[in-house]
C-alpha positions in Angstrom: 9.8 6.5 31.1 9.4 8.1 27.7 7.1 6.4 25.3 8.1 4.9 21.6 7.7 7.0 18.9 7.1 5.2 15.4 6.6 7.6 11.9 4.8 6.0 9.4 6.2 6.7 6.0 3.8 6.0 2.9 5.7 8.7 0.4 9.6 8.2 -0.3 11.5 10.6 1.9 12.7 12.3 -1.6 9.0 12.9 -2.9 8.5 14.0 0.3 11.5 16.1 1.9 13.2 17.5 -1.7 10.5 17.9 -3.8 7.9 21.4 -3.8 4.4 21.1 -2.9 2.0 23.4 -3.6 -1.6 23.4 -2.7 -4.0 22.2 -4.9 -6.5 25.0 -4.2 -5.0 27.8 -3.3 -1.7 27.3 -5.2 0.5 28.2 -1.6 3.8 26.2 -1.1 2.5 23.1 2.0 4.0 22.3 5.5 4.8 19.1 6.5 2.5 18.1 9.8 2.0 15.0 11.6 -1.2 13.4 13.5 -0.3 11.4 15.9 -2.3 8.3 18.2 -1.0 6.4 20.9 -1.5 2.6 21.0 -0.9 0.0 23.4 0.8 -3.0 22.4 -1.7 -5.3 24.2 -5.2 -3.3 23.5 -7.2 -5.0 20.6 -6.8 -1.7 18.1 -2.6 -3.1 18.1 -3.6 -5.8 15.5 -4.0 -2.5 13.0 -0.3 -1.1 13.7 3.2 -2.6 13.4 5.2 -2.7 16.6 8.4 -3.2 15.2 11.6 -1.5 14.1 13.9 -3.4 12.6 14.9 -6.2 14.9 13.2 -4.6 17.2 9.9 -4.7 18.9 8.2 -2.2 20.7 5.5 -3.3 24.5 3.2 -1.0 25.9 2.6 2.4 24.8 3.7 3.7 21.2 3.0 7.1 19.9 2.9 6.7 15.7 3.0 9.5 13.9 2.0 10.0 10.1 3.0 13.0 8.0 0.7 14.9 5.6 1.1 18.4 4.1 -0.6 21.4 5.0 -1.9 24.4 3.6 -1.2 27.4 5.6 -3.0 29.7 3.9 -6.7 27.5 3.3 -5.6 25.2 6.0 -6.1 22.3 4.2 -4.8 18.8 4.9 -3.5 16.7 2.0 -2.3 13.1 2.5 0.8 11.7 0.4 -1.4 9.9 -1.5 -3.9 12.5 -2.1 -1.1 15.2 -3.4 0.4 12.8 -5.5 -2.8 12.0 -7.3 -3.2 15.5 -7.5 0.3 16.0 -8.9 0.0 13.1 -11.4 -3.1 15.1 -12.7 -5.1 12.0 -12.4 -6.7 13.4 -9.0 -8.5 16.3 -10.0 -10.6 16.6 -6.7 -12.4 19.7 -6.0 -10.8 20.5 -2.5 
């Protein structure tokens, strides 16, 4: 049986999908990548994650994915959150 698969979004899919990126060091355009981990729905780590989809709820093992972009060039990782600081030019992190 194939395992559930959940994204977790915390960037509209505008900002993230239609919009350009660059990197904030190296000033390359970014990838979209994904980390994933797989939880059970009965282990004591499922209290952390939301099992459901809709009207629907997902038992036993879920794989959730969360996007970030990626710097092919410095191979850096940058969160949603982090590149929109950055972007904003309130985040002015040395990277």
């Amino acid at each position: 049986m194939k395992k559930a698969i959940k994204y977790i979004y915390d960037a509209n899919p505008f900002y993230v999908h239609w919009k350009k990126h660059v990197c904030p060091k190296c000033g390359s355009k970014v990838e979209l990548r994904y980390v994933s981990k797989i939880v059970n729905s009965k282990s004591h780590e499922a209290k952390n994650y939301d099992f459901s989809v809709g009207d629907t709820f997902f038992v036993g093992d879920v794989e959730f994915r969360t996007r970030y972009f990626y710097c092919p060039k410095c191979l850096l990782d940058i969160s949603f959150q982090e590149m929109k600081k950055f972007e904003k030019g309130s985040g002015n992190r040395s990277y």
